[in-house]
C-alpha positions in Angstrom: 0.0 0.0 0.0 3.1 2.6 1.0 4.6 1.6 -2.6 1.3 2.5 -3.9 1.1 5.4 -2.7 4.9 7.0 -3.4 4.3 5.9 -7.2 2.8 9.1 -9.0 2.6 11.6 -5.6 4.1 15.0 -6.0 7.0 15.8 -3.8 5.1 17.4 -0.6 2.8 14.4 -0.5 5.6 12.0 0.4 5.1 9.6 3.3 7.7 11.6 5.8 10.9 9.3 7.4 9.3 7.7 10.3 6.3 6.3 8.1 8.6 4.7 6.3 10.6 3.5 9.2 7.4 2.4 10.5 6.9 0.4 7.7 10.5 -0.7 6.9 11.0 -2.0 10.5 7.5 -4.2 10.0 9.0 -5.7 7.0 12.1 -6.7 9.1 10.2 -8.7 11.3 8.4 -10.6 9.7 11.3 -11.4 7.5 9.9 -9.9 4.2 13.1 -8.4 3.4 12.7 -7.9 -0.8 10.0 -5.7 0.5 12.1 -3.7 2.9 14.7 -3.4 0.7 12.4 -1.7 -2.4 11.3 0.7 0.4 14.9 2.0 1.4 15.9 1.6 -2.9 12.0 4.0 -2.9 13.2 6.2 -0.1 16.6 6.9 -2.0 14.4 7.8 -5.8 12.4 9.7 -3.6 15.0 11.9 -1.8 13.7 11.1 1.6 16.6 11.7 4.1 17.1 8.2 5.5 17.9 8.1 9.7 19.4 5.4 12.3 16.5 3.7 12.3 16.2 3.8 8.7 19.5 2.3 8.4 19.4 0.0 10.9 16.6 -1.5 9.6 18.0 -2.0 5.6 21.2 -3.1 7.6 19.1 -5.8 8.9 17.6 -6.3 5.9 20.6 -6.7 3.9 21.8 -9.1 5.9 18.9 -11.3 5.4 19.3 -11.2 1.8 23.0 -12.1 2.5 24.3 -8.6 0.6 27.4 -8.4 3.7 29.0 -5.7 1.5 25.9 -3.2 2.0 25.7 -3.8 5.7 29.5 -2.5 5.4 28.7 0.2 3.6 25.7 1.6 5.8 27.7 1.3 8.8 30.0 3.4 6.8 27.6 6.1 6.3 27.2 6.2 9.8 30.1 6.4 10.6 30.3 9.5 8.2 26.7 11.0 9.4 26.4 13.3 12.3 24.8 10.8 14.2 27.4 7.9 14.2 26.8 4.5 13.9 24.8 2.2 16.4 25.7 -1.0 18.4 23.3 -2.4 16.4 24.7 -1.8 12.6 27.8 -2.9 14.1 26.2 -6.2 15.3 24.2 -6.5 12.2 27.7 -6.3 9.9 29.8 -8.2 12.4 26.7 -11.5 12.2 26.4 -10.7 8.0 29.8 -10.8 7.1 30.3 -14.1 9.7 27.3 -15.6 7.8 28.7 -15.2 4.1 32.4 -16.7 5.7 33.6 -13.7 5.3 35.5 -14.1 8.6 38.4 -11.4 8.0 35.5 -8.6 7.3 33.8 -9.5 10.4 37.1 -9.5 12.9 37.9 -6.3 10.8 34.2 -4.5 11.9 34.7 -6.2 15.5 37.8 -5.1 16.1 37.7 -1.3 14.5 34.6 -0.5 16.5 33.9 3.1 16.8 34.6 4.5 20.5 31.4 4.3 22.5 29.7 0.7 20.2 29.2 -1.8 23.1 28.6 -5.5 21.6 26.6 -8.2 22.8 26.9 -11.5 23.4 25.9 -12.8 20.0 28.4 -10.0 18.2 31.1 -11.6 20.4 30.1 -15.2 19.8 29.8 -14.4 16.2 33.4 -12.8 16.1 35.2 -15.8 18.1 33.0 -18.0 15.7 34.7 -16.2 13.1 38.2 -16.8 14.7 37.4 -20.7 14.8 36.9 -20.3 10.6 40.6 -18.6 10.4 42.2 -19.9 12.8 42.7 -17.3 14.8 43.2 -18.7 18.4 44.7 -16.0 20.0 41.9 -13.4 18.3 39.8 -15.6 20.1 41.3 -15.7 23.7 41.1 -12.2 23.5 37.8 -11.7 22.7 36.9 -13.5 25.9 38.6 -11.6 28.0 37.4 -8.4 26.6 33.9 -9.7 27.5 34.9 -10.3 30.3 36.1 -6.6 31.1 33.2 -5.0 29.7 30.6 -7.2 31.7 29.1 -9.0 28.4 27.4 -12.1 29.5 29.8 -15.4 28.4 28.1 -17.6 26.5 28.5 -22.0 26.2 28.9 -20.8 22.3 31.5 -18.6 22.7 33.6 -21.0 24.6 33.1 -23.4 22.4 34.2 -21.1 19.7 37.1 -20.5 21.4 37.7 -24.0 22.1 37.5 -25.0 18.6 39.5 -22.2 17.2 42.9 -22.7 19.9 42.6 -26.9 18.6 42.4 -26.3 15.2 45.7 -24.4 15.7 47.0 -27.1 17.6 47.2 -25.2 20.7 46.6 -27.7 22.9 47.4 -26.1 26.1 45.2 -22.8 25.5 42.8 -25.5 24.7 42.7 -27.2 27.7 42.6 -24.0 29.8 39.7 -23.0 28.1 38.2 -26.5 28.5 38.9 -25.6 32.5 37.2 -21.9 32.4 34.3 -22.8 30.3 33.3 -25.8 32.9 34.4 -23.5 35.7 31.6 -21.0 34.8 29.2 -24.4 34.3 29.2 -24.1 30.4 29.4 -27.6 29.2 31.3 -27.7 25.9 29.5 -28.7 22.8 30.4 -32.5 21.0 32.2 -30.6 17.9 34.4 -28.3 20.4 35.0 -31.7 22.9 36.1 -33.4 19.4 38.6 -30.8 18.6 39.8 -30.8 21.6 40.6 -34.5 21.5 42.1 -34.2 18.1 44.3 -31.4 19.4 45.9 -33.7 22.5 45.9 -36.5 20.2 48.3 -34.5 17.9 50.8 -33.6 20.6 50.5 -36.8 21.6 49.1 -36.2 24.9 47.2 -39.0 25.3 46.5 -38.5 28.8 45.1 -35.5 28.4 42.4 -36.8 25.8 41.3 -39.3 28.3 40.6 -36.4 30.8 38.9 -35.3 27.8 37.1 -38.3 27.1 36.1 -39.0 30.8 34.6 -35.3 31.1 32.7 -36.3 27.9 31.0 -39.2 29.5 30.2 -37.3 33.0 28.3 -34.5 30.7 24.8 -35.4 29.3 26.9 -36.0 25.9 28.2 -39.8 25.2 31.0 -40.2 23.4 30.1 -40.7 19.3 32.6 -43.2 17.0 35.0 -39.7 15.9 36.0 -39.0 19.8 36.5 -43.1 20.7 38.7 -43.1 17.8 40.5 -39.9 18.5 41.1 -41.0 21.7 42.3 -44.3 21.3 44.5 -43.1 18.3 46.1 -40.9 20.5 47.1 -43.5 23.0 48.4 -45.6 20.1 50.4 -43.0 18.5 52.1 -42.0 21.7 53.0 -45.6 22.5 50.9 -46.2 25.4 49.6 -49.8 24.4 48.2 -50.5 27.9 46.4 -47.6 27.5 44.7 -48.4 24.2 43.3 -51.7 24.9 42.0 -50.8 28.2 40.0 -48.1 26.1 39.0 -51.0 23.9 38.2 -53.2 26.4 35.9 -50.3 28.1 34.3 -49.6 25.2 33.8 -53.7 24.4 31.9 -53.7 28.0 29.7 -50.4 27.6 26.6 -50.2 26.7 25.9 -47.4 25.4 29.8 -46.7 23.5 30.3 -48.9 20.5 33.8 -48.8 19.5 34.7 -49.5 15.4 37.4 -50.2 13.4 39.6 -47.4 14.3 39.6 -48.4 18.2 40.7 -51.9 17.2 43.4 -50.7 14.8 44.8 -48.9 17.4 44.9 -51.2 20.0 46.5 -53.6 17.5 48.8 -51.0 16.7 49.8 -49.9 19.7 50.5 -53.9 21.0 52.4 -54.7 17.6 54.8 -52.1 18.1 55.3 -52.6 21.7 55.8 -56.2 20.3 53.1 -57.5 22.3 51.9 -59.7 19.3 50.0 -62.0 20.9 47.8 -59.6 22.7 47.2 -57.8 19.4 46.7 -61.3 17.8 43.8 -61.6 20.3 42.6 -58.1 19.8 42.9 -58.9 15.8 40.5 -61.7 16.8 38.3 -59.7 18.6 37.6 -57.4 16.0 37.3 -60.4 13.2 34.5 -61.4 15.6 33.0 -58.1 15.1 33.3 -58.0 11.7 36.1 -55.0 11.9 39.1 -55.0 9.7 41.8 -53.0 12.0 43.3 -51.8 8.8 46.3 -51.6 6.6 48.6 -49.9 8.7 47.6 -51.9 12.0 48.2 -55.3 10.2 51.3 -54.4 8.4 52.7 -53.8 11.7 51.3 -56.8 13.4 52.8 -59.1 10.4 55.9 -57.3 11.0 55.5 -57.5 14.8 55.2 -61.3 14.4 58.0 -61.4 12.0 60.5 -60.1 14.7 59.2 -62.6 17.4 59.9 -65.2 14.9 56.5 -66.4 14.2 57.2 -66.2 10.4 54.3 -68.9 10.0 51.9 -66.3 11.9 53.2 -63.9 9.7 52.5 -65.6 6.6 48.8 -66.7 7.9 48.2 -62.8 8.7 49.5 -61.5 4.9 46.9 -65.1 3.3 43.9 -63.4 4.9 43.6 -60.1 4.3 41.3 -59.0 1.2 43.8 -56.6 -0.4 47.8 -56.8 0.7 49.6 -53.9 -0.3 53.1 -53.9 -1.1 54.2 -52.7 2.4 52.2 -56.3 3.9 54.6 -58.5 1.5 57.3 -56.7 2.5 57.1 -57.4 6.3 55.7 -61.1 5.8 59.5 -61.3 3.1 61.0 -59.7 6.4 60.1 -62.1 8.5 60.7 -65.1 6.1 64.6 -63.5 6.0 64.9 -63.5 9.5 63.9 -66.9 9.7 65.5 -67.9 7.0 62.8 -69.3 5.1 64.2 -68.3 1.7 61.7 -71.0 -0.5 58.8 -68.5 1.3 60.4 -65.6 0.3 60.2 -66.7 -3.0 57.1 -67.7 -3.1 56.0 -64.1 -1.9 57.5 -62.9 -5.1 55.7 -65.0 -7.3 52.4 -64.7 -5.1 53.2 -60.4 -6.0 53.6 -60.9 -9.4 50.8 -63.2 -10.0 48.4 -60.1 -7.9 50.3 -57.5 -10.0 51.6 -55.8 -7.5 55.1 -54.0 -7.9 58.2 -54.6 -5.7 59.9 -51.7 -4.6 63.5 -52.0 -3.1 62.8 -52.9 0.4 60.9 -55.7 -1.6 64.0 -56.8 -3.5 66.5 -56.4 -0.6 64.8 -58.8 1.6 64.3 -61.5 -1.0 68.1 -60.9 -1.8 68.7 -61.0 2.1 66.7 -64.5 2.7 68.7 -66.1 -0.6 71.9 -64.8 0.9 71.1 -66.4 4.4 70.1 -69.6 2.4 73.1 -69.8 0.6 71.0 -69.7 -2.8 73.6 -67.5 -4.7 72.3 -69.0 -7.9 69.0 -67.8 -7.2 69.7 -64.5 -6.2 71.5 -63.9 -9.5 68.7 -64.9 -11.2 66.4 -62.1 -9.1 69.0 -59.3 -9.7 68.7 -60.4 -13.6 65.2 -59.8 -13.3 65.6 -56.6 -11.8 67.8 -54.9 -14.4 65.2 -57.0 -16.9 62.9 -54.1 -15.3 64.8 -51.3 -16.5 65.2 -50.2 -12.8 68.3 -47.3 -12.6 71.9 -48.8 -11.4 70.8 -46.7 -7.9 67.7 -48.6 -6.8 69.5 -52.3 -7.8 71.3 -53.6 -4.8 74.5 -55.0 -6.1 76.7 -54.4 -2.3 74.0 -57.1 -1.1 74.6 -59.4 -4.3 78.3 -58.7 -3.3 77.7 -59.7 0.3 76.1 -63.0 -0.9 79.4 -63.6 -3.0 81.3 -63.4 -0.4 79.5 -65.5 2.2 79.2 -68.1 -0.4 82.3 -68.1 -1.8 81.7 -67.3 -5.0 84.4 -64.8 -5.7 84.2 -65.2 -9.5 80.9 -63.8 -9.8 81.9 -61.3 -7.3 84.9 -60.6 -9.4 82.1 -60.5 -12.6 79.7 -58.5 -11.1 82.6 -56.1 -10.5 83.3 -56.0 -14.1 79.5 -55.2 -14.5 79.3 -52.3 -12.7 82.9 -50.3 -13.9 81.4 -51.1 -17.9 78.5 -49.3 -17.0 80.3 -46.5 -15.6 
């Protein structure tokens, strides 16, 4: 009806500011912000001097409409008018730029405010949200304290904001002091901030710290989910703390409510095969077979290795035969373990097994089979595998000819040594 009435009016007859403020600010709350925004655009063709309220309200409006830059640009008119610009353009710009990710515009609004602008507890939670998007841990710390100094109510949010921000930076520390404060002042911290949090410690290998973590998670109304079991027990296994990692396991196995997956038994197994517990991560291996869980590449590479070391090379071999999809890095420690035992036939037999699967040796690969031949005595043999090798057109650096040299010499074959010799000075 107000558009209706501007079209085709002479100029005295306008609708004077406040009508349209009036009807401007209506528009803004029930969220009908094309219509606001023709208003202020009719306002401007119309020459009708625009005030705070005026642009407060199109502030608002743009925002809705997710136009950040024109929330920037009225509180710049403000700034410019006689009347200066309101906590509330100032909130309005900080929460539109934030909203559009535009996280450097909003810390730029929040912290340029004009002398005299006093935030709120959503513009500060907005800002430090906009620290956790960039990073910006230390933006963030300070932000809390300023609310603190100018009496602005602390919010769960903004902690959590806070939280997140210091852990994606790896701050681990700041995080847990923030952790402290927020529970402190009885704000619980959010599942996404505890998660950080937990990847944070986990990092910096503080594995203690992300069972505090963890054991504040299940004291809160929150239970653990599958990301923060895993976290946690991939902390304990990274840091090397393998009594640590299966009594998570074996906590989570007799919960009801916490379901550990994969992840938790790949690290346990982990964690035991390179503490070379390998028959407690066999048993842990069968616990998670039981559960239909497949621990991984990583976690049963090392356990064939693990196994390997102990001189289980049988165990070893039986590992590699049942997985679904041995990698060249599996074949490599099962060929290991055949070489320590010297079960050169095996080792052979890997070979063949790779070639038939198509999967390329690399030099680890054709330094153990070299190895095991060389403990067996089988100079023959390994002549014929470094044959094979150059047959690849692999360069003179990744062949190992010091260990066909070794084998010469502990088998006594010091014309082949003397041969291979003449090999190597032809081709320069």
């Amino acid at each position: 009806e107000l558009l209706l009435r501007c079209s085709g009016v002479k100029q005295e007859e306008l609708p004077e500011t406040a009508c349209y403020n009036a009807v401007i600010s209506a528009c803004v709350r029930a969220k009908a912000w094309p219509v606001a925004l023709e208003l202020v655009e009719r306002m401007r063709d119309c020459h009708v001097p625009p005030d705070r309220i005026t642009l407060n309200a199109a502030s608002m409006a743009y925002r809705m409409s997710g136009q950040w830059a024109w929330c920037l640009q009225i509180l710049a008119e403000l700034r410019a008018s006689r009347v200066g610009p309101s906590d509330i353009a100032h909130g309005v710009a900080v929460g539109a730029c934030a909203a559009q990710r535009k996280w450097q515009e909003a810390l730029s609004v929040m912290l340029n405010a004009d002398e005299g602008i006093a935030a709120d507890t959503i513009t500060f939670g907005t800002a430090i949200n906009a620290c956790q998007l960039g990073s910006l841990w230390a933006t963030a710390i300070s932000l809390l304290q300023q609310m603190a100094r100018q009496g602005v109510q602390q919010s769960s949010a903004c902690f959590n904001s806070a939280v997140s921000a210091c852990a994606r930076a790896d701050k681990w520390r700041e995080t847990l002091e923030l952790l402290q404060e927020s529970r402190r002042l009885r704000f619980e911290p959010s599942a996404a901030s505890s998660g950080t949090a937990l990847s944070a410690c986990g990092k910096a290998l503080q594995w203690e710290q992300t069972l505090v973590i963890l054991g504040d998670i299940r004291q809160s109304s929150l239970q653990p989910d599958a990301i923060a079991l895993r976290t946690a027990s991939a902390a304990c296994s990274r840091a090397g703390s393998w009594e640590a990692a299966v009594w998570l396991l074996l906590e989570m196995l007799g919960s009801k409510t916490e379901r550990p997956d994969a992840g938790c038994v790949g690290a346990a197994v982990l964690a035991c095969s390179r503490a070379d517990k390998w028959e407690l991560a066999l048993s842990l291996l069968t616990v998670g077979q039981r559960l239909n869980f497949d621990p991984g590449p990583v976690a049963n590479n090392a356990l064939i290795s693990a196994c390997g070391w102990a001189g289980c090379w049988q165990a070893s071999l039986a590992l590699l035969a049942g997985l679904r999809s041995p990698d060249v890095v599996a074949f490599n420690a099962a060929m290991g373990s055949c070489c320590r035992a010297e079960q050169w036939e095996w080792a052979l037999e890997l070979q063949k097994d790779m070639r038939v699967r198509l999967i390329e040796p690399n030099a680890r690969t054709w330094g153990a089979l070299l190895a095991a031949l060389g403990l067996g005595g089988q100079w023959q043999a390994a002549f014929t595998v470094l044959r094979a090798m150059q047959g690849l057109g692999l360069p003179p650096e990744e062949i190992p000819y010091s260990a066909m040299l070794s084998i010469c010499r502990q088998t006594s074959q010091w014309a082949q040594a003397v041969y291979l010799l003449q090999e190597l000075w032809q081709d320069g």
